[in-house]
C-alpha positions as CSV (number, residue, x, y, z in Angstrom):
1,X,21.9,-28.6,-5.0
2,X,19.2,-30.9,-5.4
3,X,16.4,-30.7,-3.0
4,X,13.0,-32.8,-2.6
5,X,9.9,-30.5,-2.2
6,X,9.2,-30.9,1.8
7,X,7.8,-28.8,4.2
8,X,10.3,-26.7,6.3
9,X,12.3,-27.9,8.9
10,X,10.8,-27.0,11.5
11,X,7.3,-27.3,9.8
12,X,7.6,-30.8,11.5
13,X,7.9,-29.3,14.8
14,X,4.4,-27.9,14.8
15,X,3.1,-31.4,14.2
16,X,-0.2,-32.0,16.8
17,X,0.6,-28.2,17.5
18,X,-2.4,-25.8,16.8
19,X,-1.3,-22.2,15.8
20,X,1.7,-20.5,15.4
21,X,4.0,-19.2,18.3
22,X,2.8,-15.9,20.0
23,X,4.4,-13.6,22.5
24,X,3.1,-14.3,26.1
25,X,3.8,-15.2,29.9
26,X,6.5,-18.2,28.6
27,X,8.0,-15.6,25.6
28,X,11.2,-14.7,25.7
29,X,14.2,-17.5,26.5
30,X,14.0,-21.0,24.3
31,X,16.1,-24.0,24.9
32,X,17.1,-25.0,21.7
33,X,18.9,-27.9,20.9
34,X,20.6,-30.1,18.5
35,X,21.8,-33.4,17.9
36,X,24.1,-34.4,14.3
37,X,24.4,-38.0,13.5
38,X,26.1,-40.0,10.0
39,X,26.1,-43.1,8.3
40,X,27.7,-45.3,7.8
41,X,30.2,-45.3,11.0
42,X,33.0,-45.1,8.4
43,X,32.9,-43.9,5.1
44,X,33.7,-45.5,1.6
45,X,35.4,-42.7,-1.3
46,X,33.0,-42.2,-3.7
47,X,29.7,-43.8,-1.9
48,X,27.3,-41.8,-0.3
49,X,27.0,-40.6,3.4
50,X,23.9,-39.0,5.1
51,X,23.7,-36.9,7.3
52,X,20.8,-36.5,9.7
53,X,20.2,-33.2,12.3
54,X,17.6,-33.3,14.9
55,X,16.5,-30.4,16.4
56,X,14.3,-29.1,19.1
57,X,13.3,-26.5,21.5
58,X,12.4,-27.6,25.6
59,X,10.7,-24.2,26.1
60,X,9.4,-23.0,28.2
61,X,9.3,-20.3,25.5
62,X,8.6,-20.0,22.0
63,X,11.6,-20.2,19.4
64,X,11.5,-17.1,17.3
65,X,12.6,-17.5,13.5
66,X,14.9,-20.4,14.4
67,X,18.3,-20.9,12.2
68,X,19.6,-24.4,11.4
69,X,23.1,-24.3,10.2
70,X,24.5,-27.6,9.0
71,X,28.6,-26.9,7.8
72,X,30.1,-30.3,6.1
73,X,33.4,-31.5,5.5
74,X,35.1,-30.4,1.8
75,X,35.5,-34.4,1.8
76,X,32.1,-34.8,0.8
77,X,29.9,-33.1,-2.0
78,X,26.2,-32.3,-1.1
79,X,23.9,-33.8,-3.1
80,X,20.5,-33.6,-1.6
81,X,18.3,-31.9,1.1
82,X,14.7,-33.2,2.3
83,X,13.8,-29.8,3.0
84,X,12.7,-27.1,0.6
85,X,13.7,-23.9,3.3
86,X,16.8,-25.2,3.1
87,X,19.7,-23.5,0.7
88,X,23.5,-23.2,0.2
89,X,25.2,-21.4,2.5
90,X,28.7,-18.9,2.6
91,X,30.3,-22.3,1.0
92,X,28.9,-25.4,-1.0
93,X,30.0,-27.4,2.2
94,X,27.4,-25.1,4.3
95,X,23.6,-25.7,4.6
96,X,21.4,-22.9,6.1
97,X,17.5,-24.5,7.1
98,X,15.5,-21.2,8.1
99,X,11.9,-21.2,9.5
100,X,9.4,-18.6,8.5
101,X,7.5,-19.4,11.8
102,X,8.2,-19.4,15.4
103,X,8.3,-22.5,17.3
104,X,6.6,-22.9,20.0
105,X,7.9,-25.1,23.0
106,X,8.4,-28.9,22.8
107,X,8.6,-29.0,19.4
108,X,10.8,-31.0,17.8
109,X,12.2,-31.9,13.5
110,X,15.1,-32.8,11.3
111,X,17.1,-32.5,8.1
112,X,18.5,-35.4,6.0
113,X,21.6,-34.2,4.4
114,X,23.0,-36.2,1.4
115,X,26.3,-36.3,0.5
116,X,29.2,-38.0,-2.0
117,X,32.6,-38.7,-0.3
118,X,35.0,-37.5,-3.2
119,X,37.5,-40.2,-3.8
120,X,40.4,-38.4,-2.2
121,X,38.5,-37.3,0.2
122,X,40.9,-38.7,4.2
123,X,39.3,-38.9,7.3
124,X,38.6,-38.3,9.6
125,X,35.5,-36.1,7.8
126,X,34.4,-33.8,10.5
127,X,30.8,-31.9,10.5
128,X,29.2,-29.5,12.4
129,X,25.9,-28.2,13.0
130,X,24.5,-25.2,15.3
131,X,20.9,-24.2,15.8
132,X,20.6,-20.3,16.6
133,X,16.9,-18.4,17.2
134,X,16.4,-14.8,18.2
135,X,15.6,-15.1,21.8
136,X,17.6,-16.0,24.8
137,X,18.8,-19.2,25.4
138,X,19.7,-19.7,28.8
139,X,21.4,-23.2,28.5
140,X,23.6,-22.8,24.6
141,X,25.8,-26.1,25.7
142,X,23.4,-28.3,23.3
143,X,23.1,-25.4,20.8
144,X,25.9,-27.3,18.2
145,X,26.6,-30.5,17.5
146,X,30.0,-32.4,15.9
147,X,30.3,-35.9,14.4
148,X,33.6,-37.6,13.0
149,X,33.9,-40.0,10.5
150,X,36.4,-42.5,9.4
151,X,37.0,-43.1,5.7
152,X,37.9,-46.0,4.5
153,X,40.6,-46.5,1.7
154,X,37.8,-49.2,-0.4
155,X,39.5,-51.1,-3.3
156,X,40.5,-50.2,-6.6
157,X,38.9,-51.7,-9.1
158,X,39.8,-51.7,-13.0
159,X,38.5,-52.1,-16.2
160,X,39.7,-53.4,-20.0
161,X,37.5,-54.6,-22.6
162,X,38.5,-56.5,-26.0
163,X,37.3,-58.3,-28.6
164,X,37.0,-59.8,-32.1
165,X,34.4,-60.9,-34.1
166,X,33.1,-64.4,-35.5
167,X,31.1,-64.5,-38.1
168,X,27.7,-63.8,-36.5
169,X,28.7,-63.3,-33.0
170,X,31.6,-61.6,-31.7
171,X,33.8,-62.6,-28.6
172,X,34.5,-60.0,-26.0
173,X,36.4,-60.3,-23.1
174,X,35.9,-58.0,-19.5
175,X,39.9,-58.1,-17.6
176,X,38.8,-56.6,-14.0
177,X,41.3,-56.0,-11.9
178,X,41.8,-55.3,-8.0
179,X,44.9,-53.1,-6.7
180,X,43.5,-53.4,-3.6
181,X,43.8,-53.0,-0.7
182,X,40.9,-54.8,0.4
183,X,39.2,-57.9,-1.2
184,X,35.8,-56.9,-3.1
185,X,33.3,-59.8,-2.6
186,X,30.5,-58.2,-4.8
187,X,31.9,-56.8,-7.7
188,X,29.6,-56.3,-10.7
189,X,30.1,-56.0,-14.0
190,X,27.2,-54.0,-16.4
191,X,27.8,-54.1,-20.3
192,X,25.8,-52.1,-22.4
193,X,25.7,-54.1,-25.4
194,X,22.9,-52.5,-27.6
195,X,21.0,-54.8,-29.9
196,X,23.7,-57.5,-29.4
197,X,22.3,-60.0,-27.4
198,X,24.3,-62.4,-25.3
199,X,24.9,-66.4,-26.1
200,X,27.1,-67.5,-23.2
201,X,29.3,-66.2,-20.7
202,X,32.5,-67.6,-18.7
203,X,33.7,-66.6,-15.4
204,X,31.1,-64.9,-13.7
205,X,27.2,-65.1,-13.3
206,X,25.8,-63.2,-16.3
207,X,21.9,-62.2,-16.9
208,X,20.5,-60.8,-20.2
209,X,18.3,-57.6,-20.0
210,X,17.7,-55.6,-23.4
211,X,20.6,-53.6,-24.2
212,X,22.8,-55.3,-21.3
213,X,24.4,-58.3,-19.6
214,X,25.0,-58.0,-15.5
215,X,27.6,-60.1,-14.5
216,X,28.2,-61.0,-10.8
217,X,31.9,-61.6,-10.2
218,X,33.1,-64.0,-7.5
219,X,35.7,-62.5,-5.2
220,X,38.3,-60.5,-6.5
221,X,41.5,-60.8,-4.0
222,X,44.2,-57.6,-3.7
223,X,46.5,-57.7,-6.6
224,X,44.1,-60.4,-8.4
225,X,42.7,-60.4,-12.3
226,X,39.6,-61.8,-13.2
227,X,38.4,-62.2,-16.7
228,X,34.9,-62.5,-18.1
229,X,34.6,-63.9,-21.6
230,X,31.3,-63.3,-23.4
231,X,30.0,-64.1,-26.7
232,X,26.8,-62.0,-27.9
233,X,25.2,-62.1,-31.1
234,X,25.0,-58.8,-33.4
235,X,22.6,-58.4,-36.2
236,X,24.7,-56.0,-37.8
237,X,28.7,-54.2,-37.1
238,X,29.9,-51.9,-36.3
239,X,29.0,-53.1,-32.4
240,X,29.6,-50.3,-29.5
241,X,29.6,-51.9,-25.9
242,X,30.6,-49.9,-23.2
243,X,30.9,-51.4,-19.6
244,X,31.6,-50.3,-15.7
245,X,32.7,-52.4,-12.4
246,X,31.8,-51.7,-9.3
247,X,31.0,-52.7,-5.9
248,X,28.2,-51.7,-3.5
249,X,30.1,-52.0,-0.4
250,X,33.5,-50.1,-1.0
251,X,34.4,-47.3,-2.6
252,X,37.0,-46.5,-5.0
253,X,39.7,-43.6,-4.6
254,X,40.3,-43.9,-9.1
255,X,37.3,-44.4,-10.3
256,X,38.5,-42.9,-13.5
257,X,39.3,-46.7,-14.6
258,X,35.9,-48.4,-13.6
259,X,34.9,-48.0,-17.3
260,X,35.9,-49.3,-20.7
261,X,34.9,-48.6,-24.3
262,X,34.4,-50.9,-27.0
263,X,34.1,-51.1,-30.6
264,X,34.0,-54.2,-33.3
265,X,33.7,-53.5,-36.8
266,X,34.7,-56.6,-38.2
């Protein structure tokens, strides 16, 4: 699991608070509690979804060693925490936040939780979190937290590449196709084209960088092919080009056949 190098979790809860928490007249019951939120409201396969816990503790006592536990569908593949206390827990779905400091009251914090939605990953993706501390809790009804997810079935987008060459340049052409079920309306297509350098393009909005061509597609309808014909200029052959389509916005449940291979030799 990747994780960026944050303070704790509940290091933000001590914000504007000087010193740590200390047994004394309000020691002894905390009221802890927690809130789970995601986005987006429904879910593409294969795009990302974050999850986001807010926690906090009304008093009037101190928290003591306070335990975030954040449990994630099997839908979706963690991928990052902001929070460096923060580790796998019984499962790779589980994240465990712990604090090596007591909170005192009417402090508050959070966890961002990254995630992938696998590609056959249904809905609705249901996650949990619960926020546990070593003294009483006299009011445990906002101690967990649930949040549901749709997931959306995206488009299936495909990939083919060929090609031929012609004397100096070579002609390739990108067939992209849609099984649907929805219509994608910003497809892209990247070519990596190595020290071929591109001359014109044909049915799509293609810019040069070094080493690639992006090529904004128009809309690609359920059940529709598009074809991209490009002709680039090669110094020398064999040329490799390799390629991908995708959209932003939807995800794709075979992604498998978002990419294509190339090679011209002659």
């Amino acid at each position: 699991m990747r994780r960026k190098m944050l303070a704790g979790f509940m290091g933000v809860m001590l914000a504007g608070v000087p010193g740590l928490a200390h047994a004394g007249p309000g020691w002894g019951a905390a009221d802890l509690s927690v809130r789970l939120t995601a986005r987006p409201g429904v879910a593409q396969p294969g795009q990302p979804i974050i999850y986001r816990a807010e926690v906090g503790n009304a008093g009037p006592g101190d928290a003591v060693l306070p335990v975030l536990r954040v449990t994630l569908p099997t839908g979706v593949e963690v991928v990052g925490v902001d929070v460096a206390t923060c580790a796998r827990g019984v499962s790779a779905s589980e994240v465990v936040c712990t604090s090596p400091m007591d909170i005192r009251a009417g402090g508050t914090g959070g966890v961002t939780i990254t995630g992938i939605v696998r590609p056959d990953a249904r809905g609705p993706l249901k996650a949990a979190a619960t926020l546990t501390s070593e003294v009483r809790d006299d009011d445990e009804s906002d101690n967990a937290a649930t949040v549901s997810t749709a997931v959306d079935e995206g488009a299936d987008l495909s990939l083919s590449l060929s090609g031929r060459a012609r004397g100096g340049t070579f002609a390739m052409t990108a067939l992209v196709r849609n099984r649907g079920p929805h219509m994608v309306r910003d497809a892209r297509v990247y070519l990596r084209t190595g020290r071929a350098r591109l001359v014109s393009a044909f049915g799509a909005r293609c810019a040069a960088q070094p080493g690639y061509v992006a090529c904004r597609l128009r809309a690609v309808g359920p059940a529709e092919r598009l074809r991209v014909r490009l002709t680039l200029r090669a110094p020398r052959r064999p040329v490799n080009a390799s390629a991908g389509v995708y959209s932003s916005r939807l995800g794709d449940r075979r992604p498998a056949d978002n990419r294509a291979r190339l090679r011209v030799t002659a």
